[in-house]
N, C-alpha and C positions, 0 to 999 in steps of 0.2 A: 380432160380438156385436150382439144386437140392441136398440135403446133408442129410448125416443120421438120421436128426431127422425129415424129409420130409416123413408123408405116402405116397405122391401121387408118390415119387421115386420108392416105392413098389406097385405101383399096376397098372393093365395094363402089356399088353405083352412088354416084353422087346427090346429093339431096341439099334441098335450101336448108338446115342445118348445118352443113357444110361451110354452105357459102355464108352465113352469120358467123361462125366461128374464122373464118377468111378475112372476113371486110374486119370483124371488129379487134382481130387482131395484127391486123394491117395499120388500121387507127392508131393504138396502141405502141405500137415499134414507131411510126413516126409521129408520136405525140398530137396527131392533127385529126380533128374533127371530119368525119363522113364525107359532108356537104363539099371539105375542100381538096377531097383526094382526088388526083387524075388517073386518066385510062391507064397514062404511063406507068403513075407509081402498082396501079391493081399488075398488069404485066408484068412488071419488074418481082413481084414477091410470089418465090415459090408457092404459095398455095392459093391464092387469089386467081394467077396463072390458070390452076384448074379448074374454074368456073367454067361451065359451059355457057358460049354464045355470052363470053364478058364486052359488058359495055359499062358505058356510067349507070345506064339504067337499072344495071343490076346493085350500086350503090343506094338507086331509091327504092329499089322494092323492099331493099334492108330496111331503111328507115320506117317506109308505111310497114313492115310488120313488125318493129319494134313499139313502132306506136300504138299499135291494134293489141298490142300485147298491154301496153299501158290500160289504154282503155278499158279493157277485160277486168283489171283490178280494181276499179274503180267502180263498177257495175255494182249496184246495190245486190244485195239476196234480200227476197221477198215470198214467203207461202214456201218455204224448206224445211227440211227436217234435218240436221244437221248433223253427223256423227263425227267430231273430233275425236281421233285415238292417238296416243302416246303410247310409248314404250317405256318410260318413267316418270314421274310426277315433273313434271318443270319444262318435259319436249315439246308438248302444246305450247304451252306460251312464249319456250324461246324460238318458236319457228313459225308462230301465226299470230299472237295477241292485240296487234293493229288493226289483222284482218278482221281477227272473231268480234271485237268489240264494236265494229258499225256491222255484223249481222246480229249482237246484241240489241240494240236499239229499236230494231223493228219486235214487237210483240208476234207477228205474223208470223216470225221462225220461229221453228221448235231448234234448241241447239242441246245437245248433249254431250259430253266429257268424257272418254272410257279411258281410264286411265291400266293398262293390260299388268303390272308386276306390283311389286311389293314397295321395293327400294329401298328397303333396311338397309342395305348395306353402304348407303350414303350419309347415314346417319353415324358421329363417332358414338364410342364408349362416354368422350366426357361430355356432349352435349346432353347425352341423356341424363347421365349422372346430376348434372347441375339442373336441368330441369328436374328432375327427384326429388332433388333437394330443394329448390324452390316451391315445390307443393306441397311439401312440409313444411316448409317457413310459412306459407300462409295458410296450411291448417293449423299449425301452432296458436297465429295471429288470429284466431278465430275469423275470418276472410275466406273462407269458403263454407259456406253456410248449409246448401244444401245436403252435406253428409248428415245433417239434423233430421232431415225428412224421415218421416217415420217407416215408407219404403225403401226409402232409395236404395239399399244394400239388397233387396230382392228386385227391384225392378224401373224403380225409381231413375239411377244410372244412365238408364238407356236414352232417356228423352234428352230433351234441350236439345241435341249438340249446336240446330238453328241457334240457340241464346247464347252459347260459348262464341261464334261465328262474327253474332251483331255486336257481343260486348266487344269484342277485340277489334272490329270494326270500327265501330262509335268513339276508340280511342284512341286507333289512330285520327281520326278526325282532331280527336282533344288533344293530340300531341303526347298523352298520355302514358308511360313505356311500361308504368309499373302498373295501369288495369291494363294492358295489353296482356302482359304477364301474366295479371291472373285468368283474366280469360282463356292463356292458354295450360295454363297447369290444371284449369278447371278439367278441360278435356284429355290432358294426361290422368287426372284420377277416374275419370269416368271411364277411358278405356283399362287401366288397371282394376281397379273392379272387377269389370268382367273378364279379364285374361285370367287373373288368378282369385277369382271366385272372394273375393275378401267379402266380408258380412259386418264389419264394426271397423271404427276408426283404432281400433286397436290392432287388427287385423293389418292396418292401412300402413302403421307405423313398420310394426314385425318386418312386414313382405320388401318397405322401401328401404328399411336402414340394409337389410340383409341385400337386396341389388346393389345398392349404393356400394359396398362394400366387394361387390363380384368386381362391380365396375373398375373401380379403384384400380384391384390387384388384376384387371385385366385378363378376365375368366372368361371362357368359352360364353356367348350367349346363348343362354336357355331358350328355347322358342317362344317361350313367353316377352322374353324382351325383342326377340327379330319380330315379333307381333307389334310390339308399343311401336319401336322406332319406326315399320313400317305406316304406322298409325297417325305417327308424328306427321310423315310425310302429305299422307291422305290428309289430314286440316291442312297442312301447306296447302294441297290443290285447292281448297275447297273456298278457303279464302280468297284465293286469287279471282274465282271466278263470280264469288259472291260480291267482288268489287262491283261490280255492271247488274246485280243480284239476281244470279241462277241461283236456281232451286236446289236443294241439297237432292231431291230426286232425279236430277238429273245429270250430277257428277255419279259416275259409276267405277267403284274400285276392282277391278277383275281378278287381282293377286295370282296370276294363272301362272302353274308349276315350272314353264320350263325357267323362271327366272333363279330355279335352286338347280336348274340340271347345268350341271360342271362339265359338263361330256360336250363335245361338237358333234353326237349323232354316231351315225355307225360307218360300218368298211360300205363302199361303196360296190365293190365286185370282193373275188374272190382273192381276188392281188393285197393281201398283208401291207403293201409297200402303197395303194395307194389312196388317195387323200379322204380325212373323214369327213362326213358332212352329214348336217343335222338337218331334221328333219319332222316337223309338228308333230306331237302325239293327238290325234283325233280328240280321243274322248278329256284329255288333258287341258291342251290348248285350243284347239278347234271351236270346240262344240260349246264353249260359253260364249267365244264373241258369237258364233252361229245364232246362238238363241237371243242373244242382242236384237240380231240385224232383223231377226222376225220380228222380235215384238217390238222396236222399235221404228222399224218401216226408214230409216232414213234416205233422201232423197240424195244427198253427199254426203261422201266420207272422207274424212284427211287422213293421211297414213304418212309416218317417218320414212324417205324412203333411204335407206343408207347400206350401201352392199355390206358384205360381209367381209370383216378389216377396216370398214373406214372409220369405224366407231365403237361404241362399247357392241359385244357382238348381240346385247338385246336384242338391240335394235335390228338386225337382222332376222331376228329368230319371229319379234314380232309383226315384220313385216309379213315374214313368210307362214306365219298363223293366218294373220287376215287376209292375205291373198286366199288361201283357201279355202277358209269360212266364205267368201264373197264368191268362191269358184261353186261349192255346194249350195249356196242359195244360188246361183244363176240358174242351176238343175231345176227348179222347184218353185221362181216367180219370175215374172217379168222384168229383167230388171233394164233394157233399153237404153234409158233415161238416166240411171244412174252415174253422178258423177263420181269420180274417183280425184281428187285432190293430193298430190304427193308435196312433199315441203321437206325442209332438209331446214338443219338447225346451226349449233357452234360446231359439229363434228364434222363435218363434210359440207358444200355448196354446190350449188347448180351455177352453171355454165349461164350464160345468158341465154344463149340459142338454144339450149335443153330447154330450159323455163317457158310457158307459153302464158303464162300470165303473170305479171308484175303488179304488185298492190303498193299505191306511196305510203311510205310512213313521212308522219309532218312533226317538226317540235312538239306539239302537243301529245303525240302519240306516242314519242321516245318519252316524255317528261311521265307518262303515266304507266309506262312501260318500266320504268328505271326504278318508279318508289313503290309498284307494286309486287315487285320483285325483292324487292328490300324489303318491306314489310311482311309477307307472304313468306316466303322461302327463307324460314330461319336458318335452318340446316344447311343451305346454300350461298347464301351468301360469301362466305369462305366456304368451298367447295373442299370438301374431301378428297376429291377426284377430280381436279382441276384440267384442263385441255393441256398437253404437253408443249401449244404454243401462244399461251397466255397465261400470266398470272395474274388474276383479281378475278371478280364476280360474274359469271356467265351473261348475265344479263350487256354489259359493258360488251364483252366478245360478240353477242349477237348483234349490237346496235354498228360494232364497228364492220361487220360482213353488211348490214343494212348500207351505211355509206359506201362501201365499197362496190354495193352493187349498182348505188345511183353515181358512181363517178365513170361506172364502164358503160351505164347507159346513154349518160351526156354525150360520148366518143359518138354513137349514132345522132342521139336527136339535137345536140346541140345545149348548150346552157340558158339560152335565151328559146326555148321551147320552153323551161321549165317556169321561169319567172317573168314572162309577159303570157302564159297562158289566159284562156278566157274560163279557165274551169278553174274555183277558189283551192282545189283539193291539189289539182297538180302544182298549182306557183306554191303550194306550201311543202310540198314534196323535201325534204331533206334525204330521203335514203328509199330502197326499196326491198320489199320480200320476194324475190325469185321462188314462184311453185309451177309445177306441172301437171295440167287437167288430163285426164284419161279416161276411158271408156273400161267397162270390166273386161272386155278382151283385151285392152293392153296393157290395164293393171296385171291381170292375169300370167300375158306373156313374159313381161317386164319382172315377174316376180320370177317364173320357170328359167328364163333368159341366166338369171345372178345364181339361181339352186344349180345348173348347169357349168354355169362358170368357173364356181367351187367346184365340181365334181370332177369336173375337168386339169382341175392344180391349180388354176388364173386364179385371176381379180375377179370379181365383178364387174359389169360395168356402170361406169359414173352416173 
């Protein structure tokens, strides 16, 4: 963000970002809406001052592009193909889910879910443990039935998981927490099965008292369990998105390596002393979303965009896969047209004047936002890894960055834009998502731009 004691506000050619970042933080020091600022007060404030050719009229071009930016969020998608990517189970939804769910609506889109790591490691010891133990208590209870099936231990397993998805579904409808439960241990024993090859419910008992018991004494996990817990996650997404009912083929789980590489990459020159920085493995991280973007042809993509520092550094790492995965199909299709969607979540924000489109969120869309996340996101709810400037449920942190960003946008367009509007969507507006549309050369550069940054000793930039 940039503010008066900011050199880098001053230097470099000036640009209408500039000047948004000027008027609306002009607004902001004197508490007063756009519409009533004078020439005097723009003069009087060091950065304002540096508008070129200032007049009032440079107050309304603020406005008319703050509004065009509204509008932009508002614009239906129709005949897309839609590629939302995360960095870990739960980035999609806390930085788009208003968006995604009116391009759910139309059958017309194709939308897909690439969810790129694992995310074991947001899962504790004892969530899993008691989940263990709860699909013991109802294999006990004879309540999980299918281990009857006269395959199921060779191959049987694999199906449903659709039926674990609608049973768990169907009861949050019925309010119901203990079939919710079992719907969800169902899909803990189906994914154990196959982790550790069990063949009889006897097998079943052996392999869970014996974790249960790693758990307990807080024993390294085997990779069989960074497999479950990462598993656990995977239904969290899957749920979430079969709220609005996507297809299970088109949530896609990537588990792509770099999220077990510990390292931040290599020596950057031959200087011992300067800064490390990491850097995609092609055939590791690359070349699975690559084969994605082919076979799925998507027309937009959304990507986390969050420099390196501002967040968990995944989120960096997977940013700077998909830039290049998108940099290597540019070589090889047409891609023109393709938009590039950036969103930023509870770890980092966009600026208003960064953002070039605003999508409203309305009561309705917090209210489905809130319990879907609660329901969906067991492991999350109480976060393991909580933001260091919140404590409670991510979800709540995202909704209050949503008000926050429709209270700095009233500073431009006014409070009575939003609730005498003629459009039903904006008077129901309560908050908004700040994203940024780009072209694959600017995703591109914007990705080179941050890998630079680092390499350099800096930040990123915002």
């Amino acid at each position: 963000m940039f503010n008066k004691t900011d050199p880098s506000y001053f230097d470099g050619p000036w640009t209408f970002e500039k000047t948004e970042h000027a008027v609306l933080g002009l607004c902001k020091t004197l508490d007063r809406y756009a519409h009533k600022l004078t020439l005097e007060d723009l003069r009087n404030d060091p950065r304002c001052a540096r508008i070129p050719d200032l007049s009032l009229d440079t107050v309304q071009q603020v406005i008319h592009d703050v509004e065009a930016k509204l509008w932009r969020g508002i614009k239906p998608f129709e005949n897309e193909v839609i590629y939302h990517t995360g960095p870990h189970h739960d980035d999609i939804m806390l930085g788009l889910m208003p968006f995604i769910n009116r391009q759910l609506r139309s059958p017309k889109n194709q939308v897909h879910f690439a969810i790129m790591t694992s995310g074991y490691h947001s899962v504790t010891d004892a969530f899993l443990q008691k989940a263990m133990e709860d699909t013991l208590d109802y294999l006990h209870q004879g309540r999980i039935q299918m281990v009857k099936y006269p395959d199921f231990f060779d191959r049987g397993y694999r199906f449903k998981q659709v039926k674990d998805i609608h049973h768990y579904l169907d009861n949050v409808a019925r309010r119901n927490p203990d079939e919710m439960r079992r719907g969800f241990c169902h899909r803990i024993l189906r994914d154990a099965v196959g982790l550790w090859g069990l063949k009889s419910v006897d097998d079943i008992e052996t392999c869970f008292k014996m974790e249960i018991e790693n758990l307990k004494k807080s024993k390294p996990n085997s990779a069989e369990i960074q497999k479950l817990k990462g598993e656990i996650r995977e239904f969290e997404e899957e749920l979430v998105w079969a709220y609005a009912g996507t297809a299970l083929d088109h949530i896609h789980h990537l588990r792509l390596g770099l999220y077990n590489d510990s390292s931040f990459g290599v020596i950057a020159d031959s200087d011992p002393q300067s800064p490390k920085v990491w850097s995609p493995n092609r055939q590791r991280d690359v070349e699975p979303i690559l084969n994605q973007l082919r076979a799925i042809k998507p027309t937009v993509i959304t990507v986390a965009i969050d420099s390196e520092g501002q967040g968990p550094n995944t989120h960096y790492k997977v940013m700077q896969s998909i830039a290049e995965a998108v940099r290597l199909w540019n070589a090889e299709a047409d891609l023109k047209d393709l938009r590039i969607i950036g969103y930023r979540n509870v770890w980092s924000t966009f600026h208003p004047a960064e953002a070039n489109i605003y999508v409203p969120v309305s009561l309705n869309a917090f209210a489905v936002f809130e319990k879907a996340f609660k329901d969906s996101y067991l492991t999350q709810y109480k976060a393991e890894f909580p933001n260091p400037d919140f404590d409670g449920p991510f979800s709540e942190l995202a909704e209050q960055i949503w008000v926050k960003n429709y209270k700095d946008v009233q500073f431009i367009l006014g409070k009575d834009f939003f609730y005498e509007n003629a459009h039903p969507l904006i008077r129901a507006t309560h908050g908004l998502i700040f994203l940024k549309e780009m072209d694959v050369k600017g995703f591109v550069a914007l990705a080179e731009e941050m890998a630079l940054s680092v390499r350099d000793g800096g930040s990123s930039p915002p």
